[in-house]
C-alpha positions in Angstrom: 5.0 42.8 -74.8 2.4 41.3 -76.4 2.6 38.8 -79.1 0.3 39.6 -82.2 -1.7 36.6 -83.4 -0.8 35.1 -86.3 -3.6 35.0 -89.3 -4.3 32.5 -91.6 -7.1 32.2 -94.3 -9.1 28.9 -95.0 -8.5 28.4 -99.1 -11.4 27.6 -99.5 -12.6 31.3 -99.3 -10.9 31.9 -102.6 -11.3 28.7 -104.2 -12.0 30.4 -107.6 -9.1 32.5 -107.5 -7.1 29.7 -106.3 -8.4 27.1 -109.4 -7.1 29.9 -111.4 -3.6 31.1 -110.2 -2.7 29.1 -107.1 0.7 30.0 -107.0 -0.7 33.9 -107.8 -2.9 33.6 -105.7 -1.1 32.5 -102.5 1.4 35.2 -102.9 -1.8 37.8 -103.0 -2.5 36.5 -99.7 0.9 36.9 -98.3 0.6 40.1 -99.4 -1.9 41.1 -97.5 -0.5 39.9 -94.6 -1.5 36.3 -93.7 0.6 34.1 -91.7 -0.5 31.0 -93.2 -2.9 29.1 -95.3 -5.4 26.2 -94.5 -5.5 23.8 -97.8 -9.2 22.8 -99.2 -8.4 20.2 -101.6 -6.6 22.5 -104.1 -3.0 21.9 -104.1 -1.8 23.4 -107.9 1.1 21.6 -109.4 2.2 20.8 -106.2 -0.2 17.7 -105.5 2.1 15.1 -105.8 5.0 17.3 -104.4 5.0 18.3 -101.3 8.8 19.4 -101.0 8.1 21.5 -103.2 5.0 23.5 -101.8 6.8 23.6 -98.8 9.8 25.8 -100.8 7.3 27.5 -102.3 5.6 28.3 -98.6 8.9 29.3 -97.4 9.8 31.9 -100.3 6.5 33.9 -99.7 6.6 33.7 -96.0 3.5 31.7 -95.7 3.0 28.6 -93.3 0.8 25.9 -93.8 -1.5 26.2 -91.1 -4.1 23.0 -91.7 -5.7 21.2 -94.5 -9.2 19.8 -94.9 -9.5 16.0 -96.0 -12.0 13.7 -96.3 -12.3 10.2 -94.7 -10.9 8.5 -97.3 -7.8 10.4 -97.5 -6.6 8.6 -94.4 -8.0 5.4 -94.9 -5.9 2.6 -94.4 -5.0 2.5 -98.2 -4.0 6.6 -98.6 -3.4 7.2 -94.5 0.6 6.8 -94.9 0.8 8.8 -97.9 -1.8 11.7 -96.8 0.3 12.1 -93.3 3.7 12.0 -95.1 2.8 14.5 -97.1 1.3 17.2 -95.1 3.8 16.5 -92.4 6.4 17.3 -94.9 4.5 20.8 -95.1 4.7 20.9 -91.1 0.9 21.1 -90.9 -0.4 19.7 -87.5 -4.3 19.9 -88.2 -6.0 17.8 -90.5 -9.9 18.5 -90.3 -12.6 16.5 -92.0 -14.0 19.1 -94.4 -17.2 17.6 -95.4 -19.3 14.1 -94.7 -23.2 13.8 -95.1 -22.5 11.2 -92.1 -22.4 13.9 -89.7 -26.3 14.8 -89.6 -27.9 11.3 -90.5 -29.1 9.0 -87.1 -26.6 6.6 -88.5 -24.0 7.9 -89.5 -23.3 10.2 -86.9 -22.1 7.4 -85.3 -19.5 6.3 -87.5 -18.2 9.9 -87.4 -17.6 9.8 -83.9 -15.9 6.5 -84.1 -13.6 7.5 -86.8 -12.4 10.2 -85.6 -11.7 9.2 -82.2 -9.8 7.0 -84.1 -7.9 8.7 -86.3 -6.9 11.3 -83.1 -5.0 8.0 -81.6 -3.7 7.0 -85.1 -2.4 10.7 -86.1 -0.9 11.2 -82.5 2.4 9.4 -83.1 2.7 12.3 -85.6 1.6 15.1 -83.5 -1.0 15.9 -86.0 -4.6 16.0 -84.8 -7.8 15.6 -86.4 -11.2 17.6 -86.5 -14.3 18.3 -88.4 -15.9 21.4 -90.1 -19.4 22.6 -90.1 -22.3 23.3 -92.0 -25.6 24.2 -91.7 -26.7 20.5 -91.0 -24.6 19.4 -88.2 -27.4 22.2 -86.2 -30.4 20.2 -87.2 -31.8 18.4 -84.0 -30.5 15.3 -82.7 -31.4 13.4 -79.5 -32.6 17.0 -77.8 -29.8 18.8 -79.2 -27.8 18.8 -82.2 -25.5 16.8 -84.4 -22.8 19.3 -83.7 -23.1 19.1 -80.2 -23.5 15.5 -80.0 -20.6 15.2 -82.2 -18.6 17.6 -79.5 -19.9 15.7 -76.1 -19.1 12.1 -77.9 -15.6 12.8 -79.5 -12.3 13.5 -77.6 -11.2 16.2 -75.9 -8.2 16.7 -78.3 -10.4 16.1 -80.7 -10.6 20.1 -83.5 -14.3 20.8 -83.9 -13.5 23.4 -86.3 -16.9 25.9 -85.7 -17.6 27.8 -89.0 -19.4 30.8 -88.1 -21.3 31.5 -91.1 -22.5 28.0 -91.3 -23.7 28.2 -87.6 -25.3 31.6 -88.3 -26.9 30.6 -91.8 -28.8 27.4 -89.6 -30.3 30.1 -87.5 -27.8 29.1 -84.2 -26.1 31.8 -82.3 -22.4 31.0 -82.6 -21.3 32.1 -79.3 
């Protein structure tokens, strides 16, 4: 028998509705039938208290299925605390949301190098690290783009967490 996939929906879809009633607003979506959630930023009351989201999680049937952070979220002054916490919440994927890094000459690089770095610092944890898209990282770069030289220059383990509407929205085909 087949197995049906499970489905979870990136918060930051419904980041108004989740500003306004996050606990509301995650039971909407079990609801509906996710699986699981992938945290943007927005944690409610639960920011500090991740025991606690994790209860709440478990009474609506949701998992957390990822989280977007930035850079300096695991740091080396906020890395220990930003991995205890969402490994409380079981999550094993921990994608780098957002850096203007990722489509300058420059600081493409230091994209790359960071997170090849934090893939062999997270691994202890069996968490993994990525990055999400936007309409920049398809802007040309060395004969190709940002996006792609992000992908042929990081490791294979490595999430590059493709956002279709971003890809389609720079005018790139995202197959």
């Amino acid at each position: 028998m087949k197995k049906t996939p499970k489905l979870s929906v990136q918060l930051w879809s419904v980041k108004d509705a989740i500003n306004q009633d996050f606990n509301g607003t995650l039971k909407t979506l079990s609801n509906m039938g996710f699986d699981g959630v992938e945290f943007a930023g927005e944690l409610g009351s639960y920011a500090n208290d991740a025991k606690a989201l994790k209860l709440f999680l478990d009474s609506i049937d949701l998992k957390a299925s990822g989280a977007h952070v930035s850079f300096e979220q695991l740091d080396q002054d906020n890395f220990q605390k930003t991995v205890d916490f969402y490994h409380q919440l079981q999550v094993d994927t921990l994608i780098i949301g957002l850096d203007d890094r990722s489509w300058h000459p420059q600081g493409i690089e230091e994209v790359v190098k960071l997170l090849n770095q934090l893939d062999t610092k997270l691994e202890p944890y069996n968490i993994k690290t990525g990055f999400h898209n936007h309409e920049h990282e398809f802007d040309n770069f060395k004969g190709t783009t940002y996006w792609d030289y992000l992908a042929m220059n990081t490791k294979d383990s490595v999430v590059l967490q493709q956002d279709v509407g971003w890809t389609t929205y720079a005018g790139k085909d995202a197959v």
